[in-house]
N, C-alpha and C positions, 0 to 999 in steps of 0.2 A: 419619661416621654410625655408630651404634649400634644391631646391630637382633636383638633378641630376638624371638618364635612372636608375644606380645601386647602387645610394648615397644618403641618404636624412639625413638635419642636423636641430634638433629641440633644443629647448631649454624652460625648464618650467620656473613658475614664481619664484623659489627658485634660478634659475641658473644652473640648471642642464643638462646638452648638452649629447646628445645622437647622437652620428653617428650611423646611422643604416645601414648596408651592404644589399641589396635589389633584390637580385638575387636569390630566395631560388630556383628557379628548375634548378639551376645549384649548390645549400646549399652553395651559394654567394662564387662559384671560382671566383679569379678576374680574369680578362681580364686587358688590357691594357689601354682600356676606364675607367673602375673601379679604376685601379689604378689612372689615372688623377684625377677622381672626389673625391678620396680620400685624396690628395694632395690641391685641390682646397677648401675642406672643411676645410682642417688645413688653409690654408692662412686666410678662412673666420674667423674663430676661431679666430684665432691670431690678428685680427683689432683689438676688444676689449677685452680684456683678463677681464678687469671689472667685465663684466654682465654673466660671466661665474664663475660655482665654482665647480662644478665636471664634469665633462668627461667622455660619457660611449659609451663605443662600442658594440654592439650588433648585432645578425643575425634574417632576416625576415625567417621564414620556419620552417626548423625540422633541422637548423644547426647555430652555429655559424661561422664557416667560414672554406670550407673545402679546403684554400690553393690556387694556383695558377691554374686555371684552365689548361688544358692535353693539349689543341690546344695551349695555349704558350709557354709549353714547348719546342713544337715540332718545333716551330717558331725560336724559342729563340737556336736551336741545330743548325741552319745554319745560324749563326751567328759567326765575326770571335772572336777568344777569350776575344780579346781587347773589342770590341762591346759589350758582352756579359757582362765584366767585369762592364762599366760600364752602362748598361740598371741595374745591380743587385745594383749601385751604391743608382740609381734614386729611386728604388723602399725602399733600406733599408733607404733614408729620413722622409719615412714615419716611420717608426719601429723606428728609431731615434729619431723625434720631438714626438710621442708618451711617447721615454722613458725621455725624455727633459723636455718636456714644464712646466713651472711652474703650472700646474692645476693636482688634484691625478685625473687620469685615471683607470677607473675600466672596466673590462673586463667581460660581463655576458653571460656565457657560456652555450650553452645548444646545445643538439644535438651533431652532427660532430662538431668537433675541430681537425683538421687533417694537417699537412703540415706547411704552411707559418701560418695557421689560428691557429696555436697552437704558430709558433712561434710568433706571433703579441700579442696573450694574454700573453706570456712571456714577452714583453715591457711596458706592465701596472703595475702600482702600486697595484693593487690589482684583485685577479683571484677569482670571486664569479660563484660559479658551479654546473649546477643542478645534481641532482643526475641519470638522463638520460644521460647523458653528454658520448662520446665516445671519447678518445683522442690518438691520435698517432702523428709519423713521416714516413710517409710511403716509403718518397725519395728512398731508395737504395732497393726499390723493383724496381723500374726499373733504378738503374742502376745510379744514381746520388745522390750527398748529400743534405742534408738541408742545405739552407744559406742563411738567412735574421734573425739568432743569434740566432739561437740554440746549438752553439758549446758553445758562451759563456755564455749565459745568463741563459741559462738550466743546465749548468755548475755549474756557479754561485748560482743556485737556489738550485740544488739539490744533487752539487756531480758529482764529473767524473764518477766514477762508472752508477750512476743510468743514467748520460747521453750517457754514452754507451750502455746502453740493452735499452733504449727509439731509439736512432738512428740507430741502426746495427740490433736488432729483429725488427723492425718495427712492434712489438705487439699492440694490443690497450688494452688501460686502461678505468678506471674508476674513477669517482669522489674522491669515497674514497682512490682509489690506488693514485690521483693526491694530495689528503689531508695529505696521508702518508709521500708522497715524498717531501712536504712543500710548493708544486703549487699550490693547494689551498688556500684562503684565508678563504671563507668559502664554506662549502658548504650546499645546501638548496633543500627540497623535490619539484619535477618539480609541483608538483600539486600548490604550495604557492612561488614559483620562483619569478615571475614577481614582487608581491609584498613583498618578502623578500630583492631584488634588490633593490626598492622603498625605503625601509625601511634603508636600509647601505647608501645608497647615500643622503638621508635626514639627516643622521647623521652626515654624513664626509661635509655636506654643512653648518653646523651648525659653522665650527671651522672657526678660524679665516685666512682667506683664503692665507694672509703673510708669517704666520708661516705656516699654512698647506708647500708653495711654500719652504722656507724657511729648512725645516724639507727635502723634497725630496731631495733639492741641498746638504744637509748634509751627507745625506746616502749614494747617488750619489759618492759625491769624496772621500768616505771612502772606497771603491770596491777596490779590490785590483788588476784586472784582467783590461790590458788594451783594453776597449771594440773597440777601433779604428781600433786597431791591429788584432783583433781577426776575426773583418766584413769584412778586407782586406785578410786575408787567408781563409776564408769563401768564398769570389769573387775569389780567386784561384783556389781554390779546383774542382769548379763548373765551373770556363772555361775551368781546365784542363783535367777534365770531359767529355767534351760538343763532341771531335770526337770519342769517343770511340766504339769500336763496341757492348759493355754491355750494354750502354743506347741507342743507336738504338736499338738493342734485347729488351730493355725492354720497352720502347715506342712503340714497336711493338707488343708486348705481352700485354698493356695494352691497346692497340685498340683489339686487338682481344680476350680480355677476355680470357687468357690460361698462365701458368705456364712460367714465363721467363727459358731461358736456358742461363745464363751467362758462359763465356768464359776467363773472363780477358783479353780480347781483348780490 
């Protein structure tokens, strides 16, 4: 085991790797210490790609990952664009080698799934989801967009259409509404979760791990939507963003718990 202040990296005796996000009385927002140990944990991975054969990311608490925590956004807004630009760089290598790596990555969701933490289970191979499960995009409540690939990946998954009323109502869903929309992979009652996860990952561990790699790079270059392209006006959008006086207003209304008054400012 592997265990970073808000990262710990286990692995059983079938090969089964578990990053676990480990902040739940924050429902594991990251910080910018998190995001390192997140990163540190892929590098560990990566030494022996061998003695691994599935990939699971998961949350300690009552969330699976509810996004970027609020003090870095506010960090991250007196920043100059360029800066900004690429601190967004650094952090979607992660979301990147997620959606990369030769090993199926499964994403087991439960709780909050809110923000970055939805779009991070959008970079898994597979989205297993309890039926407690809450999911949104909540960014343009105050005042900024999603971008670590939600424009395209969510896109990709479910339709321009549906990524639009996910990103612009910043509504929250449901397991089955995420089943509808084809984000689900499966989905499982909270009560039998943990070992219905158990159960899909003992099976995907079974295949022959080549081909398993093999099959993803397949699928992979058959996308027809350039994901490179897509991260880079995603980093646009969000530093052009970044002086506005709508997301001051709404960083300010999300400290203070009350109703944004946007301006287009």
């Amino acid at each position: 085991m592997t265990e970073g202040k808000y990262v710990r990296v286990s692995t059983s005796d079938e090969g089964i790797t578990t990053i676990l996000m480990d902040r739940p009385d924050k429902l594991n927002s990251w910080t910018a210490e998190m995001e390192a140990e997140l990163q540190e944990a892929a590098a560990v991975i990566e030494q022996d790609l061998k003695k691994h054969r599935v990939l699971v990311i998961r949350g300690a608490g009552r969330a699976f990952c509810a996004g970027v925590d609020m003090s870095i956004i506010g960090t991250e807004q007196k920043l100059p664009p360029r800066e900004l630009r690429n601190r967004m760089a650094i952090r979607h290598r992660f979301f990147d080698w997620v959606e990369q790596i030769e090993l199926p990555v499964v994403a087991a969701i439960h709780g909050y799934c809110l923000g970055g933490g939805l779009e991070l289970a959008l970079a898994c191979d597979f989205r297993l989801i309890s039926d407690d499960a809450k999911l949104a995009m909540p960014e343009l409540t105050f005042g900024q967009v999603p971008g670590s690939g939600a424009a395209s990946r969510l896109t990709m998954l479910a339709g321009p259409a549906v990524a639009k009323d996910i990103m612009v109502t910043c509504r929250r869903f449901d397991a089955a509404e995420a089943a509808a929309m084809g984000l689900a992979t499966r989905v499982y009652a909270a009560a039998e979760f943990d070992a219905k996860v158990a159960e899909f990952c003992s099976e995907v561990a079974k295949r022959p791990p080549l081909a398993v790699a093999m099959v993803k790079q397949m699928i992979a270059t058959v996308q027809p939507s350039d994901l490179g392209k897509a991260r880079r006006i995603e980093r646009l959008a969000q530093s052009a963003l970044l002086g506005t006086g709508d997301l001051a207003e709404g960083l300010a209304a999300a400290a203070e718990k009350r109703p944004a008054n946007f301006t287009g400012d």
